[in-house]
C-alpha positions as CSV (number, residue, x, y, z in Angstrom):
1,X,-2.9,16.1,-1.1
2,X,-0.3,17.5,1.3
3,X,-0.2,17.2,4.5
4,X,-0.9,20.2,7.1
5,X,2.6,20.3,8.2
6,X,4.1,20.9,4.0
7,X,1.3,23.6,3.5
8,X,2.4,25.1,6.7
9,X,5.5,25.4,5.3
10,X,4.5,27.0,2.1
11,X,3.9,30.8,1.4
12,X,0.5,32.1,0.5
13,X,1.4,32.9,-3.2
14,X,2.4,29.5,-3.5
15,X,-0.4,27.9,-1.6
16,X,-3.3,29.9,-3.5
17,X,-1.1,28.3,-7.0
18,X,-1.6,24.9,-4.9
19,X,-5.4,25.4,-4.5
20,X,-6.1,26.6,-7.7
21,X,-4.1,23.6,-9.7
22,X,-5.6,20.9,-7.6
23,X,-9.0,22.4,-8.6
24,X,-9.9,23.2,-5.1
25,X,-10.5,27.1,-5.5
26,X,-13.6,28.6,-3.3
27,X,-14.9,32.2,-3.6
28,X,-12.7,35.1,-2.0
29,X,-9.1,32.8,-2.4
30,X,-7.2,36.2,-3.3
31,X,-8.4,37.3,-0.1
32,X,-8.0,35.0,2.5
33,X,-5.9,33.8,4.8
34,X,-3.1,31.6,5.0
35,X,-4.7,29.8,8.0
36,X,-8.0,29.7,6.1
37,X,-6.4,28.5,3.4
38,X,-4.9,25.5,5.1
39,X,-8.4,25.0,7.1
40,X,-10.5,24.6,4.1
41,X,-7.8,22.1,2.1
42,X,-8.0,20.2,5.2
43,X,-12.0,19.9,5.0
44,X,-11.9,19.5,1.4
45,X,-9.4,16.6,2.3
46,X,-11.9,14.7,5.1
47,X,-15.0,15.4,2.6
48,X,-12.7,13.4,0.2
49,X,-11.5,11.0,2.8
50,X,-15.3,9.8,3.9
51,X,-17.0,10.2,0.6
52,X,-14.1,6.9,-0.5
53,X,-16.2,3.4,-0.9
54,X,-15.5,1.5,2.2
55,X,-13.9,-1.5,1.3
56,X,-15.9,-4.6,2.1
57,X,-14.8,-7.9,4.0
58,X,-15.2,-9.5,0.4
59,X,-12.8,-7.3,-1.2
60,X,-10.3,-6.8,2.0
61,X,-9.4,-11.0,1.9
């Protein structure tokens, strides 16, 4: 996923195109926000982040 910083950078056409082909959409896309946009990637990103398997000390040697 892209950082805040690159979605920042992108329009809201293109970031609702971003959304939809990372299979991220949520209801209402058409209508919100570019700020809300970027907000709820970012949650869908930690969700994603602390749902990973943490690696055990077994597997980390």
């Amino acid at each position: 996923m892209k950082t805040r910083e690159e979605l920042e950078t992108m329009t809201v056409k293109k970031l609702r195109r971003y959304v939809i082909d990372t299979g991220n959409s949520f209801p209402y896309l058409g209508e919100t926000k570019k700020a809300e946009i970027i907000d709820k990637l970012m949650k869908f990103r930690a969700e994603r982040e602390d749902t990973k398997p943490t690696p055990t000390s077994k597997d980390a040697t």
